[in-house]
C-alpha positions as CSV (number, residue, x, y, z in Angstrom):
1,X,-53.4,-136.7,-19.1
2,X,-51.8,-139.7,-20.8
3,X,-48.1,-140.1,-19.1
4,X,-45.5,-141.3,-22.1
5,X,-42.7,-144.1,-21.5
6,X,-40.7,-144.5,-24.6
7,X,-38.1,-147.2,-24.0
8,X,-34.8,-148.4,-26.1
9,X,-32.6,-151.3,-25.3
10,X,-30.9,-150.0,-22.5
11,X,-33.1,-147.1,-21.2
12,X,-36.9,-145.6,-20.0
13,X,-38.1,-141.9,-20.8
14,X,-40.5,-141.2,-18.8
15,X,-41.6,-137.8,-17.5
16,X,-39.6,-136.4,-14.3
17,X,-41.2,-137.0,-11.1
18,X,-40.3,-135.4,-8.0
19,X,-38.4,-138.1,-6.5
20,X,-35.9,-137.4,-9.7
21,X,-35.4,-134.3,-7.6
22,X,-31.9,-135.0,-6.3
23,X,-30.2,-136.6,-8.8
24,X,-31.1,-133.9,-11.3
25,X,-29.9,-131.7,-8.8
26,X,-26.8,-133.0,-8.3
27,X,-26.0,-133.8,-12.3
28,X,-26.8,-129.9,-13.0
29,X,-25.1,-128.6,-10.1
30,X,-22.3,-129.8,-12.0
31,X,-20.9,-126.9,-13.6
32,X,-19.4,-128.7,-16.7
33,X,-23.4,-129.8,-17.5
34,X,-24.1,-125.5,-17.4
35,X,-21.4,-124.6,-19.5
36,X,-22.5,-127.2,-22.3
37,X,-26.9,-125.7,-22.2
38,X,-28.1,-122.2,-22.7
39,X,-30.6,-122.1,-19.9
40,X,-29.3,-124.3,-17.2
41,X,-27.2,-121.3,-14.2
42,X,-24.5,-121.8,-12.5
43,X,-24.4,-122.4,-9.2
44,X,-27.8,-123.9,-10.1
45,X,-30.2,-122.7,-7.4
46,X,-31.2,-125.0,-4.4
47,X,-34.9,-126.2,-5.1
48,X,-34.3,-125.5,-9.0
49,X,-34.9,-129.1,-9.8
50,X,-38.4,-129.5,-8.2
51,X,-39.3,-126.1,-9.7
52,X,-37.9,-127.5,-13.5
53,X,-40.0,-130.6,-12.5
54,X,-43.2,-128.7,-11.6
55,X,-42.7,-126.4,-14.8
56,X,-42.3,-129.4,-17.0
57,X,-45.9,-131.1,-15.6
58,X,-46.9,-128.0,-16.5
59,X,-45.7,-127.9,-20.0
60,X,-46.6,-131.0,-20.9
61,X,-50.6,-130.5,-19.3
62,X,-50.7,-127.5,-21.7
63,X,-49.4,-129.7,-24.7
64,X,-46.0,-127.1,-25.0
65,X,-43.8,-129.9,-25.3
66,X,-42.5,-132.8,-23.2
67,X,-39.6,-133.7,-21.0
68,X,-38.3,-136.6,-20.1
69,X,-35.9,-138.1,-17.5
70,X,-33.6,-140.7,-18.6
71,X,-33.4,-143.8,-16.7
72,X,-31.1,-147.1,-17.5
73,X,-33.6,-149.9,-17.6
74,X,-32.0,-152.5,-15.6
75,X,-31.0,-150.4,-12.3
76,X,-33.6,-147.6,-12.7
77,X,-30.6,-145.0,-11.9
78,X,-31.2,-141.5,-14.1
79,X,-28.6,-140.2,-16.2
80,X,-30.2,-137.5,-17.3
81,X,-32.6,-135.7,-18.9
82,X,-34.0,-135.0,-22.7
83,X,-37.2,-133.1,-23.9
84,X,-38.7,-131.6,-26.6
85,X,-40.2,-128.2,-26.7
86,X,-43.3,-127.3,-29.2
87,X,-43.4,-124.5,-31.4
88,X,-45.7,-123.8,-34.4
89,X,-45.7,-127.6,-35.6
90,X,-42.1,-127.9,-35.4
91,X,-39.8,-129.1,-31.9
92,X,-37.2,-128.0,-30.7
93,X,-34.5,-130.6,-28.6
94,X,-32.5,-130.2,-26.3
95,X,-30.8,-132.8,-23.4
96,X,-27.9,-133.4,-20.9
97,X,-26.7,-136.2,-19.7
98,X,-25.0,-136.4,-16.1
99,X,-21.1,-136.3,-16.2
100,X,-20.5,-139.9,-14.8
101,X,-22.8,-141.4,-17.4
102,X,-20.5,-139.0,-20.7
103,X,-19.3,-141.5,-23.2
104,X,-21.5,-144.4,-23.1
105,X,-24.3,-143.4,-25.8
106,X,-26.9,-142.5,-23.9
107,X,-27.6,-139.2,-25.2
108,X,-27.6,-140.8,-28.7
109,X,-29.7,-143.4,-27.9
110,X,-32.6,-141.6,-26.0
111,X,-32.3,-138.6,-28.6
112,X,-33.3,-141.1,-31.4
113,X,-35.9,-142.4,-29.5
114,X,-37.3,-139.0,-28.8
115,X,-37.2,-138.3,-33.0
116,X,-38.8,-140.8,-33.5
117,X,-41.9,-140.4,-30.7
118,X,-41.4,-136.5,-32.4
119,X,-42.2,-138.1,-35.7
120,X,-44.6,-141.0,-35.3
121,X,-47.0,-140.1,-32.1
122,X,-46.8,-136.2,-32.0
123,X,-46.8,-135.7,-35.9
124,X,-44.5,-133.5,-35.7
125,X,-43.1,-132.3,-39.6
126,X,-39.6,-131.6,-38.1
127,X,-37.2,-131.4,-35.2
128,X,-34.2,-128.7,-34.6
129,X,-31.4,-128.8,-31.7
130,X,-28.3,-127.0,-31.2
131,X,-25.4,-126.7,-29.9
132,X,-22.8,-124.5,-28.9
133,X,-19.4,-124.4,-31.1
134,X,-17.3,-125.5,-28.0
135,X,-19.3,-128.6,-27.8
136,X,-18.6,-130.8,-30.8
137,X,-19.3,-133.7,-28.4
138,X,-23.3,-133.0,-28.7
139,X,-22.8,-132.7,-32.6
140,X,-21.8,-136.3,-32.9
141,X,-24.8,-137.2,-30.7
142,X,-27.2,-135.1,-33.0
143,X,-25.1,-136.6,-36.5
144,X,-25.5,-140.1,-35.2
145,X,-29.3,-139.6,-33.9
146,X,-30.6,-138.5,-37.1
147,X,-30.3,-134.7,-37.6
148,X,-28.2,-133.6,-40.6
149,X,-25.7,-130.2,-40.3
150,X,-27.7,-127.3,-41.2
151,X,-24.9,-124.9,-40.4
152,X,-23.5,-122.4,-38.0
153,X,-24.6,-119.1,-36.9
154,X,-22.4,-116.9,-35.2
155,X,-22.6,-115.4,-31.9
156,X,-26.6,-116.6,-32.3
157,X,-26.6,-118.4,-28.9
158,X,-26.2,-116.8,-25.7
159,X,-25.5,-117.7,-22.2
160,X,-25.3,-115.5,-19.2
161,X,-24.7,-113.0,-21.2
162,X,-22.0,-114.2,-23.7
163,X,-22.8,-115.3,-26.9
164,X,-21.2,-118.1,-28.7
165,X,-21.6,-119.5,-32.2
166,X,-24.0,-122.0,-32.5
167,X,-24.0,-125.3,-34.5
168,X,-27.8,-126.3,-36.0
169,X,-29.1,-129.6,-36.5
170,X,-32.5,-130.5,-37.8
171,X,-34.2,-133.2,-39.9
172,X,-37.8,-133.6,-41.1
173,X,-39.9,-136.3,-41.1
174,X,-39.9,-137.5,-44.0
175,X,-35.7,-137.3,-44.4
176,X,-35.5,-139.1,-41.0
177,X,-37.9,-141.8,-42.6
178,X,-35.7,-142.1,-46.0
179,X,-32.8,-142.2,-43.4
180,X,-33.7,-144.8,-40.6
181,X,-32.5,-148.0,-41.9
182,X,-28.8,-146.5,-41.9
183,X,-29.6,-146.1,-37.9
184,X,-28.3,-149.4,-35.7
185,X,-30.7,-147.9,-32.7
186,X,-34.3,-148.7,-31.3
C-alpha cells in the first residue's frame, strides 16, 4: 500500500499514525470539536483515537476512502484531521480542526488540497460535505475551498439523537476545474 502526503504551503496530510494518538485525543476530547461533527461522542472515549487510527488504516487498505492528519510543515505539530470517505464514485468530506489552531485557514487550506487529490489522483467525478446549520463557520471553509451551496435539508443530520438542519456543499470535477483559477490556494 502506497502511503499519500499531499502538502500546501503551510501544511502535510499524511495518514494518522499512532503516535498522532494524543493529540487527536486531546483536540476531540474537546467538546466544542463534538458539537460541530456528526460522529465524533462526547466525552470521547479513552483509547478512541488509536481505535479511529486503526479503523482508518483499515479503510484506506480496503480503498473506502482516506484520512488524513493535518500537520503544519515547519514544526510538525497536528492541528487536525481531514478525510475523505468513498462511495459509489463520488466522496464524501468531512474534517476538524483542533480549537487552538480555529481561525487561521487551515481547514480551508487542507480541504482544497484534499479536492483536488479527490479530483486529480483518485478520479473522483465529485465531492460532497456538510455541515450542521449552527456551524456557518465550516460553510465559509467549504465556499472558499471550492464547493458551491447546494442547499439545506432540514432536520437531515443527526447527532446523538437530535437532528439538526443540515447545510450541503458539493462540486464536481469538472466545475472545480472551470473554477480553480479564482482559488489563491496550493
Amino acid at each position: 500500500m502506497k502511503l499519500i502526503y499531499l502538502k500546501t504551503n503551510r501544511l502535510v496530510l499524511r495518514p494518522p499514525v499512532p503516535e498522532d494518538a494524543s493529540a487527536i485525543q486531546r483536540y476531540v476530547g474537546d467538546r466544542r470539536i463534538a458539537e460541530t461533527t456528526a460522529l465524533i461522542p462526547h466525552p470521547y472515549p479513552a483509547g478512541g483515537a488509536i481505535e479511529w487510527i486503526r479503523h482508518s488504516d483499515e479503510t484506506l487498505r480496503e480503498g473506502g476512502g482516506v484520512n488524513f492528519s493535518i500537520l503544519l510543515r515547519e514544526s510538525g505539530e497536528l492541528v487536525g484531521v481531514v478525510g475523505l470517505i468513498d462511495r459509489d464514485e463520488d466522496s464524501s468530506l468531512g474534517y476538524w480542526i483542533g480549537v487552538p489552531h480555529w481561525g487561521k485557514g487551515y481547514a480551508t487550506e487542507a480541504v482544497h488540497r484534499v479536492i483536488r487529490h479527490a479530483f486529480n489522483a483518485r478520479r473522483l467525478p465529485s465531492v460532497h460535505a456538510y455541515h450542521f446549520v449552527h456551524n456557518p463557520a465550516s460553510g465559509r471553509v467549504m465556499q472558499k475551498a471550492g464547493l458551491l451551496y447546494e442547499g439545506v435539508q432540514p432536520l437531515g443530520a443527526s447527532r446523538l439523537g437530535e437532528r439538526y438542519d443540515r447545510v450541503c456543499y458539493g462540486v464536481t470535477a469538472e466545475q472545480w476545474r472551470a473554477n480553480l483559477r479564482t482559488f489563491s490556494l496550493v
